[in-house]
MARSE-379951 format. One record per residue: residue in one letter; x, y, z of N, C-alpha, C in turn; residue number from 1. Coordinates in pm, 1 decimal. Example, Ala and Ser with C-alpha at 12.3 -4.5 7.8 and 13.67 -1.06 7.14 Angstrom:
BEGIN
REC  type       n.u       n.v       n.w      ca.u      ca.v      ca.w       c.u       c.v       c.w  seq
REC     A    1319.0    -569.0     780.0    1230.0    -450.0     780.0    1320.0    -330.0     780.0    1
REC     S    1285.0    -225.0     708.0    1367.0    -106.0     714.0    1290.0       3.0     787.0    2
END
This chain:
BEGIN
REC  type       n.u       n.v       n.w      ca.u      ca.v      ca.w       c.u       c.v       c.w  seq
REC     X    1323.0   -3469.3    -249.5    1375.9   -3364.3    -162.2    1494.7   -3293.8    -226.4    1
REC     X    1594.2   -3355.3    -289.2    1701.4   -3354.2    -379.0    1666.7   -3233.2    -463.2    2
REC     X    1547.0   -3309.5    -560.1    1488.8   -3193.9    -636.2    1419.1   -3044.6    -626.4    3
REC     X    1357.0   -3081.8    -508.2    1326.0   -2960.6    -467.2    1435.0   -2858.5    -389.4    4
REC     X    1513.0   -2896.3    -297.6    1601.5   -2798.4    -265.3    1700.6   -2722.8    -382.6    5
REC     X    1733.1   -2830.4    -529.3    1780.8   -2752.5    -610.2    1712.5   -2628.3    -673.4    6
REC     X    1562.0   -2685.2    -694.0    1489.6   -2494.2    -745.6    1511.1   -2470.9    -677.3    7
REC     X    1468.5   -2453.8    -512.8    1477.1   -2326.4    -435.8    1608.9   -2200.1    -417.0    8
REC     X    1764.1   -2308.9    -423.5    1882.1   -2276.0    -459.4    1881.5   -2167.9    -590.4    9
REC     X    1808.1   -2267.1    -709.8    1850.8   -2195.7    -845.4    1745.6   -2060.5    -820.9   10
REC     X    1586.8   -2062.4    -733.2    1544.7   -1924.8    -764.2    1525.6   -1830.2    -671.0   11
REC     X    1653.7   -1887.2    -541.1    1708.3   -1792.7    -453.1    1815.4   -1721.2    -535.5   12
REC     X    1910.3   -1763.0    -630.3    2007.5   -1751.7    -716.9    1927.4   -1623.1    -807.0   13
REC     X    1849.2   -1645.7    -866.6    1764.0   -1596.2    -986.0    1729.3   -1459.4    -919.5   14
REC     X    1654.0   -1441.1    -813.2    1601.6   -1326.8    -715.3    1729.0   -1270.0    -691.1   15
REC     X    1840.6   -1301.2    -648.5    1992.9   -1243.2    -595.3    1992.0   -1162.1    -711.3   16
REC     X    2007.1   -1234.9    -852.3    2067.1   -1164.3    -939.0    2000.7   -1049.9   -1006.0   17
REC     X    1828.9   -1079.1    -968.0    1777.1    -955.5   -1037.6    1795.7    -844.4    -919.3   18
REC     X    1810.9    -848.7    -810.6    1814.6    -768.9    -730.1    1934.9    -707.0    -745.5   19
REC     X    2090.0    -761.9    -760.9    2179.1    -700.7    -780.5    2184.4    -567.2    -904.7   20
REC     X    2100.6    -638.0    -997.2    2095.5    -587.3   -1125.6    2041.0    -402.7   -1144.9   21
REC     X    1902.1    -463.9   -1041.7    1853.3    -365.2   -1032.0    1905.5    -231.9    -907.4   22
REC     X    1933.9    -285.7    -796.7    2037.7    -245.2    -728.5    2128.7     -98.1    -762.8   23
REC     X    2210.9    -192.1    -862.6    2323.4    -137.6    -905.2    2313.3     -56.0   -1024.8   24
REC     X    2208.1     -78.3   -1070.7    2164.3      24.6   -1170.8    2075.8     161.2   -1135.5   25
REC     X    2003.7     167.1    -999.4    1996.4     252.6    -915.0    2103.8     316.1    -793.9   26
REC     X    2229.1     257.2    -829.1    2311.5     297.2    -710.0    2294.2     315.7    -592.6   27
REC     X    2192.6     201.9    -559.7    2148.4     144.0    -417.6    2218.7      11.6    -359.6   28
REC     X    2272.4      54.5    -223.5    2317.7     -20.5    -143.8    2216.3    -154.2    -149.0   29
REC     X    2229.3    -288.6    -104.3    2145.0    -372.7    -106.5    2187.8    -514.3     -30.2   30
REC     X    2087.8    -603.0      47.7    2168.9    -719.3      96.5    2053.0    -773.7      70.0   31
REC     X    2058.5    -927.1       3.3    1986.7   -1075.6      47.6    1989.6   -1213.6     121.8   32
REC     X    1918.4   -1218.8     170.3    1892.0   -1366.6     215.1    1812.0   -1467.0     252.5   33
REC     X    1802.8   -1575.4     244.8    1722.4   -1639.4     211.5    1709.2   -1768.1     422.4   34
REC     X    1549.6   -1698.7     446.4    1517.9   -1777.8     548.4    1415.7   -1874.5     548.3   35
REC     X    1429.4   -1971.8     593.2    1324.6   -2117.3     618.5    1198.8   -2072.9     733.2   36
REC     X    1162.0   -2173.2     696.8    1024.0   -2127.2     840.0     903.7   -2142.5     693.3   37
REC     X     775.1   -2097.9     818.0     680.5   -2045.2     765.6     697.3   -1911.0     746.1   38
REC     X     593.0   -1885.5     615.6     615.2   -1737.5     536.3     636.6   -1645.0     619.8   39
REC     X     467.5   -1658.1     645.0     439.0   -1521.5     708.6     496.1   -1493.4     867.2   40
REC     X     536.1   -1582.0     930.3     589.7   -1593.3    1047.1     758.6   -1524.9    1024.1   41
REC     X     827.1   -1595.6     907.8    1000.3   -1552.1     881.5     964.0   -1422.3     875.4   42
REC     X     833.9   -1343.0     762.4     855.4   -1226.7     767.3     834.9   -1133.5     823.8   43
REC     X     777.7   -1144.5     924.1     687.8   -1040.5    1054.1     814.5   -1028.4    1127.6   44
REC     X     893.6   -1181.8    1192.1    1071.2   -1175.6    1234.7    1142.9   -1083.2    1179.4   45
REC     X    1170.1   -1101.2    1052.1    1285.2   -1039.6     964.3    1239.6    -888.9     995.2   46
REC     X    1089.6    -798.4    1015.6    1139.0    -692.1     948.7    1095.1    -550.0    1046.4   47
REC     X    1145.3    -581.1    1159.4    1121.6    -495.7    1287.7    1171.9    -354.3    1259.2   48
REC     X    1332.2    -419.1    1200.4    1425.8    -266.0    1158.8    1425.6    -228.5    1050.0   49
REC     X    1309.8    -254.0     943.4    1289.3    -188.0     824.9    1204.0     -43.6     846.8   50
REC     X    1204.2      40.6     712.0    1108.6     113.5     690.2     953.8      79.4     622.6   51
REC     X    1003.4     -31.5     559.5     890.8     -54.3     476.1     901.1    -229.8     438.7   52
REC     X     775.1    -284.5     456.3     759.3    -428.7     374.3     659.8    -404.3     280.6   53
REC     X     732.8    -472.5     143.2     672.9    -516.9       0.2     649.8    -644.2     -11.1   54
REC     X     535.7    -653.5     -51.6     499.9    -801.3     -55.0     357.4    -841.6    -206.0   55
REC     X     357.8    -856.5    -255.8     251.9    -922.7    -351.2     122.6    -912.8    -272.6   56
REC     X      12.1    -917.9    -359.2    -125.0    -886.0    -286.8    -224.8   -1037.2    -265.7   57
REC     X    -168.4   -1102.1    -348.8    -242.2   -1255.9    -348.2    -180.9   -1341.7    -349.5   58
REC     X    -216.7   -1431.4    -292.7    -125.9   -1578.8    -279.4     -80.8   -1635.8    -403.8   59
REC     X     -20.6   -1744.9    -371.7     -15.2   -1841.2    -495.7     -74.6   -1967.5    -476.3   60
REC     X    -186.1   -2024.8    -365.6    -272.6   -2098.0    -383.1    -341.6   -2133.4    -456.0   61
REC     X    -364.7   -2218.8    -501.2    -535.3   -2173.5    -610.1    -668.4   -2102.4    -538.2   62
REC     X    -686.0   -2143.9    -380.2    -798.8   -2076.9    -357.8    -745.8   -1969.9    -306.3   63
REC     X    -625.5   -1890.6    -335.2    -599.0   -1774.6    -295.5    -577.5   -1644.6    -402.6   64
REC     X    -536.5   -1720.2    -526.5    -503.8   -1626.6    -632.6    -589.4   -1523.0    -659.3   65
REC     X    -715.8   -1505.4    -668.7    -802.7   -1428.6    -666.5    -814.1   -1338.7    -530.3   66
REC     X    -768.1   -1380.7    -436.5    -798.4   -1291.8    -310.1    -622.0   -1231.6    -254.6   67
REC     X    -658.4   -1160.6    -160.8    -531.2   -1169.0     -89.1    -511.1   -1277.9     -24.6   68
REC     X    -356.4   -1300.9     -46.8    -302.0   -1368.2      16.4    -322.0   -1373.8     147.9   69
REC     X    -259.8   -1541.8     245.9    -221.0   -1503.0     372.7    -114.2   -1432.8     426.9   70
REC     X     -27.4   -1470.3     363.6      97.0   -1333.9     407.7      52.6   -1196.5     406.6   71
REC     X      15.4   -1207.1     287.7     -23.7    -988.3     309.9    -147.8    -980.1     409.0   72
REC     X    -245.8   -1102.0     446.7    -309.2   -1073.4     523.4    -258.3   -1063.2     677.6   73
REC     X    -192.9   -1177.0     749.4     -80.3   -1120.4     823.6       1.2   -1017.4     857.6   74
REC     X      46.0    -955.6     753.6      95.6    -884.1     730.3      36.0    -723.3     811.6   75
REC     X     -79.0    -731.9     731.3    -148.8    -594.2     723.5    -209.6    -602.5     925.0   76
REC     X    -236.5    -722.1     994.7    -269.6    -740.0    1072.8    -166.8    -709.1    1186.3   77
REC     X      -1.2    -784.0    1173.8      91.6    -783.1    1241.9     202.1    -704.7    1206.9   78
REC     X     192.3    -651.4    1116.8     333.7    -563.6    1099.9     325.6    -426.2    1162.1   79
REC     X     448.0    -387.8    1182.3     436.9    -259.1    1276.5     528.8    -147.8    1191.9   80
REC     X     518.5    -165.1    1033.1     608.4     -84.8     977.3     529.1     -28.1     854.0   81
REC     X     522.1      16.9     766.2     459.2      72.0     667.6     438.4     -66.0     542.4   82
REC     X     333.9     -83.5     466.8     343.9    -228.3     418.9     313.0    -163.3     308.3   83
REC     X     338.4    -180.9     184.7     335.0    -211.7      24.9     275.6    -356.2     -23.2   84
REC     X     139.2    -304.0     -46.6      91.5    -441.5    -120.5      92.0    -403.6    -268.9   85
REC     X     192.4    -482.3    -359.5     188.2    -427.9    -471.5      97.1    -536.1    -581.1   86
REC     X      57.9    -459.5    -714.7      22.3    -565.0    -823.7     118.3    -502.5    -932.4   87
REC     X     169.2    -620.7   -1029.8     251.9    -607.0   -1107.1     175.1    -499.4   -1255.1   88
REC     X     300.1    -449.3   -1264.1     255.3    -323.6   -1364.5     239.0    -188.3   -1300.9   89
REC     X     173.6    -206.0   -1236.5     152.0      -9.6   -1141.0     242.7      17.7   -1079.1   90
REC     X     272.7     119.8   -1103.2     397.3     211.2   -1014.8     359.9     360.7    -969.6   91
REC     X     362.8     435.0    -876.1     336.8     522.8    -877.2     421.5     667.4    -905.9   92
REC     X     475.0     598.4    -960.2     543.2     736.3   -1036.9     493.6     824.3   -1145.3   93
REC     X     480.8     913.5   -1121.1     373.4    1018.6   -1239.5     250.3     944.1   -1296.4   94
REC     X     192.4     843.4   -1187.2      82.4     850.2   -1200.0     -51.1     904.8   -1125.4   95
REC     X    -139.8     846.4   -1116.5    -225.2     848.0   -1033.7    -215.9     834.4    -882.7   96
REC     X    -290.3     878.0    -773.0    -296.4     867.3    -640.0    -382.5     876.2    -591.1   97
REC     X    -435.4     766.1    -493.4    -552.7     795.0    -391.9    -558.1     826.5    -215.9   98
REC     X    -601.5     898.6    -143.7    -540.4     887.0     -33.3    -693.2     889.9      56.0   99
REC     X    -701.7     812.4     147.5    -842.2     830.1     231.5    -848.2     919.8     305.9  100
REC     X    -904.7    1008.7     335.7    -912.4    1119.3     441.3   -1008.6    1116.6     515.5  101
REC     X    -960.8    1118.6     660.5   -1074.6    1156.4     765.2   -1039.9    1278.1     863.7  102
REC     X   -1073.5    1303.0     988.4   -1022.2    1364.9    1048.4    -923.2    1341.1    1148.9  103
REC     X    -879.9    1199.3    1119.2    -740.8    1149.7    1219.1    -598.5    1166.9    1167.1  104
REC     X    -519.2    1184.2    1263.7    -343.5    1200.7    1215.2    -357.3    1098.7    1136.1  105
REC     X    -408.6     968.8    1099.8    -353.0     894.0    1063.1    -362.6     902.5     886.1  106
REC     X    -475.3     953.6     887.1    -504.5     965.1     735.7    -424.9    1122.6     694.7  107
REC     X    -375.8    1203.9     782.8    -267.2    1324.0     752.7    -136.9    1288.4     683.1  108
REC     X     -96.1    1174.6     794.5      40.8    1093.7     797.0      23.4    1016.4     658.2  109
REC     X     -88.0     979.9     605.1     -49.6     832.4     471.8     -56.0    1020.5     353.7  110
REC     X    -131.4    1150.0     395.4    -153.5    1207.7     266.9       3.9    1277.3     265.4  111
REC     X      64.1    1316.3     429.7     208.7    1319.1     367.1     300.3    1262.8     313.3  112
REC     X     257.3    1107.3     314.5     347.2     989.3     266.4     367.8     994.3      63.4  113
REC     X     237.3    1007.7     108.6     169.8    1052.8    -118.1     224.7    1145.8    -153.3  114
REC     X     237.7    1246.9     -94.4     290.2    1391.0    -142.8     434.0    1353.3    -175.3  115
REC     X     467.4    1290.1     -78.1     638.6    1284.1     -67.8     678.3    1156.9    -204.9  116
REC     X     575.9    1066.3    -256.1     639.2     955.8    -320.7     546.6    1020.6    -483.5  117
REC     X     453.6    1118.5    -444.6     418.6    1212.0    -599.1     521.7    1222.3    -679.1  118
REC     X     486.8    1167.4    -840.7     561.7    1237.2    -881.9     518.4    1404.9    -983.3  119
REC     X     556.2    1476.2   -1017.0     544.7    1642.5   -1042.7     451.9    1624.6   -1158.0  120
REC     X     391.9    1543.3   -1191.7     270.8    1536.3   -1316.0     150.6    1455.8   -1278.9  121
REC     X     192.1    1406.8   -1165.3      52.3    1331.5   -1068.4     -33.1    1376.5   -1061.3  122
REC     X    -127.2    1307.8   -1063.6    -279.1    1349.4   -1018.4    -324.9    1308.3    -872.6  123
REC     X    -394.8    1370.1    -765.8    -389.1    1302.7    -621.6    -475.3    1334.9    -583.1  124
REC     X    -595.9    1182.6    -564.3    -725.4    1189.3    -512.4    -711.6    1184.1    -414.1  125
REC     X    -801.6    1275.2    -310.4    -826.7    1268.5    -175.3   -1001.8    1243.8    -152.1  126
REC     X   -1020.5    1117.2    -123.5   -1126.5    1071.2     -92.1   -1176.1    1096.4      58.4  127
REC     X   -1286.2    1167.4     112.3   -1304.8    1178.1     219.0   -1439.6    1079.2     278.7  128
REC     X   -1371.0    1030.6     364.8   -1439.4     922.8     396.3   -1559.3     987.6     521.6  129
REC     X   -1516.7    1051.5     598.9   -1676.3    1107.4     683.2   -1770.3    1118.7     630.7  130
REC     X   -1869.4    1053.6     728.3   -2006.2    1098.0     677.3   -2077.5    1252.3     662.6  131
REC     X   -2024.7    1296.8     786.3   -2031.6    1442.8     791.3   -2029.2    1528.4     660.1  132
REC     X   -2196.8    1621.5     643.4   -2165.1    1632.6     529.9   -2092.5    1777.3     503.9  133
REC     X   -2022.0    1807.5     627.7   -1889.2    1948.2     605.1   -1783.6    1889.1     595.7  134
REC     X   -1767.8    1759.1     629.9   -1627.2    1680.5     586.0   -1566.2    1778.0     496.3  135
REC     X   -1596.8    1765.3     395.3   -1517.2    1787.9     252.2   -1444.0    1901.6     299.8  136
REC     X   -1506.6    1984.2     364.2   -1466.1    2129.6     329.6   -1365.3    2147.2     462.9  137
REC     X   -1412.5    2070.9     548.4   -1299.4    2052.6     738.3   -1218.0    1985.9     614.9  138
REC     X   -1177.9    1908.9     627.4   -1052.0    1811.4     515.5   -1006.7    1881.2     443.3  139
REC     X   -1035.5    1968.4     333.6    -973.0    2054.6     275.1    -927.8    2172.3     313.5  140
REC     X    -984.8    2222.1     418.2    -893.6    2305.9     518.9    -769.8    2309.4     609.5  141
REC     X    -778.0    2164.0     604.8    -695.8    2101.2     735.8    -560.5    2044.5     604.6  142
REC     X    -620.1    2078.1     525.5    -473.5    1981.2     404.0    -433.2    2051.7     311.5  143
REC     X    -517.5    2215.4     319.9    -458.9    2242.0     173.7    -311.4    2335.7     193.9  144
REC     X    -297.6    2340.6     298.0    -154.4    2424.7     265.7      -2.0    2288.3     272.9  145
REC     X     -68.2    2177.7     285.4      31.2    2030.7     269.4      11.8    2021.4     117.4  146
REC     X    -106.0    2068.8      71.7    -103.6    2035.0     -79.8     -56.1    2129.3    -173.6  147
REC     X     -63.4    2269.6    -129.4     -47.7    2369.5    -218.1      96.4    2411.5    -200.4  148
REC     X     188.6    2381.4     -91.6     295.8    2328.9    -127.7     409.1    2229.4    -178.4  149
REC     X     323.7    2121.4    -178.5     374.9    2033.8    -267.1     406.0    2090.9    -437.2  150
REC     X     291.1    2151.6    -468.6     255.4    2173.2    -603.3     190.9    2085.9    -691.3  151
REC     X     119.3    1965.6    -588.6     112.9    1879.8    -667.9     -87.2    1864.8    -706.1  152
REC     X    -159.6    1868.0    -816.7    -256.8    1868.6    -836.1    -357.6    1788.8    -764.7  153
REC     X    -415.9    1844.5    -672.4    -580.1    1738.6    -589.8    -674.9    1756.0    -633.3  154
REC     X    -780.8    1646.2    -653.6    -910.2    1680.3    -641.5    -937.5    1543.9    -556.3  155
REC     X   -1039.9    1664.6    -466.0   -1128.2    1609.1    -312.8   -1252.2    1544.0    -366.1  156
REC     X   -1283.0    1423.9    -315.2   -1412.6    1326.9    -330.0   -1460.6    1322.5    -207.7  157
REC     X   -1598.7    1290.0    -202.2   -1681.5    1293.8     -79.7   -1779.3    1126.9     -83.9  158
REC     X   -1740.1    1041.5     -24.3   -1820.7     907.9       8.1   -1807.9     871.9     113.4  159
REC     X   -1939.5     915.4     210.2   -1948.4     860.5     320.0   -1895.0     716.6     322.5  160
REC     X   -1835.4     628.8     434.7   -1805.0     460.2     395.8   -1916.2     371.2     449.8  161
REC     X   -1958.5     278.3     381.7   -2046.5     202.7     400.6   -2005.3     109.5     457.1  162
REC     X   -1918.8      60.4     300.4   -1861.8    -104.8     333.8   -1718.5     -76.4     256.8  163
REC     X   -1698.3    -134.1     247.6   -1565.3    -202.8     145.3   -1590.8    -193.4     -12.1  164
REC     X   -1699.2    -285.6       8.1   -1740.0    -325.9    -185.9   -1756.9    -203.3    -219.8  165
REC     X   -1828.9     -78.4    -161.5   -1864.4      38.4    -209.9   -1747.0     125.1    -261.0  166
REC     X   -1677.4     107.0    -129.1   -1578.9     209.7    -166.9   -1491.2     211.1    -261.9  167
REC     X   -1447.7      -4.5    -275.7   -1308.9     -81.8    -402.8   -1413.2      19.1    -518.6  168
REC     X   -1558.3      13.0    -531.1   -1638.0      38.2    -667.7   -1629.6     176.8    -735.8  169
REC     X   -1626.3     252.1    -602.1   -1602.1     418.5    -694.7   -1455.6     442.7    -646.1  170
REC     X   -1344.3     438.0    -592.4   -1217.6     382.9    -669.1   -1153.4     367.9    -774.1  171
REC     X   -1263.8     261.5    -815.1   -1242.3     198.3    -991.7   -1267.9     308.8   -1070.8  172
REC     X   -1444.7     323.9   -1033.9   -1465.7     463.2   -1126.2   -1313.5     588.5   -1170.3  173
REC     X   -1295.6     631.5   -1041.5   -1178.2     711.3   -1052.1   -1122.2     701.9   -1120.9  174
REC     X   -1038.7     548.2   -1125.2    -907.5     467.0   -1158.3    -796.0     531.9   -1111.7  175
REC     X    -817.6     526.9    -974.5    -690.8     588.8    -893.9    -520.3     567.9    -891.8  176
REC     X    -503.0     449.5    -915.4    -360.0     384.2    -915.0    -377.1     409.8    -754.6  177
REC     X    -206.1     405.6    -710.3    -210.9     318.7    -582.6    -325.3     420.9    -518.1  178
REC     X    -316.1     330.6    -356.9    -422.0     377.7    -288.4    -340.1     386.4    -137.1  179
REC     X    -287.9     471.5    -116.9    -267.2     496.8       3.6    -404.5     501.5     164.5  180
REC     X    -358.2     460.8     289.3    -407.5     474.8     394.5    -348.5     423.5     518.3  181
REC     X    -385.3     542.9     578.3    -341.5     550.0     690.8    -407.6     464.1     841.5  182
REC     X    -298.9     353.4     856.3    -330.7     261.3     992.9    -396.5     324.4    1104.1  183
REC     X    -542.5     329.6    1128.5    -531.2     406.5    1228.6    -636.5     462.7    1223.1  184
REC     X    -678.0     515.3    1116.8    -776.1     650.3    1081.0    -924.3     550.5    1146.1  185
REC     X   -1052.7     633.0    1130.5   -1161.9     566.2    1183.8   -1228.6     458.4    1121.1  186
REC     X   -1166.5     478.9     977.0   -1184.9     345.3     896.3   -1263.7     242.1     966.9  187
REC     X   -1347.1     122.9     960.7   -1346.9      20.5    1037.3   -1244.7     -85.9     991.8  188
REC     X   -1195.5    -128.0    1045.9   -1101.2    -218.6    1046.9   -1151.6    -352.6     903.4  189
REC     X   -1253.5    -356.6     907.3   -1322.0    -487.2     844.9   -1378.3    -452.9     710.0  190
REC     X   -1370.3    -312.7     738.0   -1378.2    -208.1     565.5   -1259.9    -220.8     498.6  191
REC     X   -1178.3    -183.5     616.5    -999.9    -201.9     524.9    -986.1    -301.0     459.4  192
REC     X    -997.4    -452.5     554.8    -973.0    -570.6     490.2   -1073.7    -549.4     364.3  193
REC     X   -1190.3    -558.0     362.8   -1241.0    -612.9     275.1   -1232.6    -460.8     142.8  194
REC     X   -1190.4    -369.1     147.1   -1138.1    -273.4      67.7   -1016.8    -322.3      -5.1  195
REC     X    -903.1    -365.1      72.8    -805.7    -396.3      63.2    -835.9    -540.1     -50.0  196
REC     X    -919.1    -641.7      -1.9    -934.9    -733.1     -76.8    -980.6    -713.3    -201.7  197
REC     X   -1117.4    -635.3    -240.7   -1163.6    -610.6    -393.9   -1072.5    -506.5    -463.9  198
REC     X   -1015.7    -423.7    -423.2    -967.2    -317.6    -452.6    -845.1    -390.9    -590.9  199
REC     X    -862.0    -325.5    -700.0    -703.8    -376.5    -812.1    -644.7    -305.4    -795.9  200
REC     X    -606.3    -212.3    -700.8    -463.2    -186.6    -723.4    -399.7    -158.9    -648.5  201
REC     X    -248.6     -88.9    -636.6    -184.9    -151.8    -531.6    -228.4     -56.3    -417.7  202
REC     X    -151.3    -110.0    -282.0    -215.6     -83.8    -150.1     -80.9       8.2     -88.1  203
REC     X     -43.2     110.8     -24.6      27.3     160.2      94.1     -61.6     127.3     198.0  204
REC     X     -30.5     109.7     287.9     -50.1     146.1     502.8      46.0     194.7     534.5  205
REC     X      27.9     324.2     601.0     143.0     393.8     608.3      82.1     386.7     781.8  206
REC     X     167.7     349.1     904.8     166.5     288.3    1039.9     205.8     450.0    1066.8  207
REC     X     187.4     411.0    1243.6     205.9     524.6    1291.0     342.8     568.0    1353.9  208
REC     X     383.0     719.6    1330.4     504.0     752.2    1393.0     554.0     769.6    1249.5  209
END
């Protein structure tokens, strides 16, 4: 017990300090601390008055490493704030972007979220998920003056949604970098998860309001 409370000390210590580091080298305000409990339970508590939770996309189980985690699965289920599932290495800064589009606020709300975290050499897929086959062209009506003031470069995709596996698969094709979507949209719920699960790369949910 001895032993173990000292790592947790030394890589609560370790996390403080890269956070300060980084922090302060962005001239961002910043606070840590360190709570007991179960994971996913401390963190659903902790983060009512945030804007946003970041969290890793897979456990550190062995039968979890390959999948998402339970926390981010929790997460994506119980949080009521915008969630960041990240994988190490991707950032979306002047890179790539994907955003799902349907005809709900909700998928409006995650393509204003993209626009706003674009950076000015981005590329920004808008995947339209209706089956409808005028989708494309309702969706691009309904978005292009959010896009053509941004300034920031789109090109519109058309895949009705099946499942999940379909959609993580031409995704890849793309090679979108993150993948924004909006909580809410007509998505099925059980597409998300299992989108969310095959999908490599990282995840926004941008919640409502």
């Amino acid at each position: 017990t001895e032993e173990l409370e000292r790592m947790l000390r030394l890589q609560a210590r370790q996390a403080n300090e890269l956070l300060q580091h980084i922090a302060e080298a962005l001239r961002l305000r910043y606070s840590f601390r360190v709570l007991r409990g179960m994971v996913s339970e401390q963190i659903i508590s902790a983060v009512p008055e945030a804007d946003m939770l970041v969290l890793g996309r897979k456990g550190r189980s062995p039968s979890c490493r390959q999948r998402l985690g339970s926390t981010a699965r929790t997460a994506l289920s119980e949080s009521t704030i915008n969630l960041l599932l990240m994988r190490p290495g991707i950032t979306a800064t002047n890179g790539p972007l994907l955003v799902l589009l349907d005809a709900s606020e909700a998928s409006k709300r995650a393509l204003a979220i993209a626009l706003q975290i674009a950076g000015p050499s981005s590329c920004l897929h808008l995947l339209v998920t209706d089956p409808d086959p005028a989708a494309p062209e309702r969706c691009r009506h309904k978005t292009a003056s959010m896009v053509e003031t941004s300034g920031i470069k789109a090109e519109y995709h058309h895949l009705p949604f099946s499942d999940g596996h379909r959609l993580a698969r031409y995704i890849r094709l793309i090679d979108s970098g993150l993948l924004v979507i909006g909580k809410g949209m007509t998505l099925p719920a059980e597409t998300l998860y299992e989108l969310i699960e095959k999908i490599d790369y990282p995840v926004l949910v941008v919640r409502n309001g």
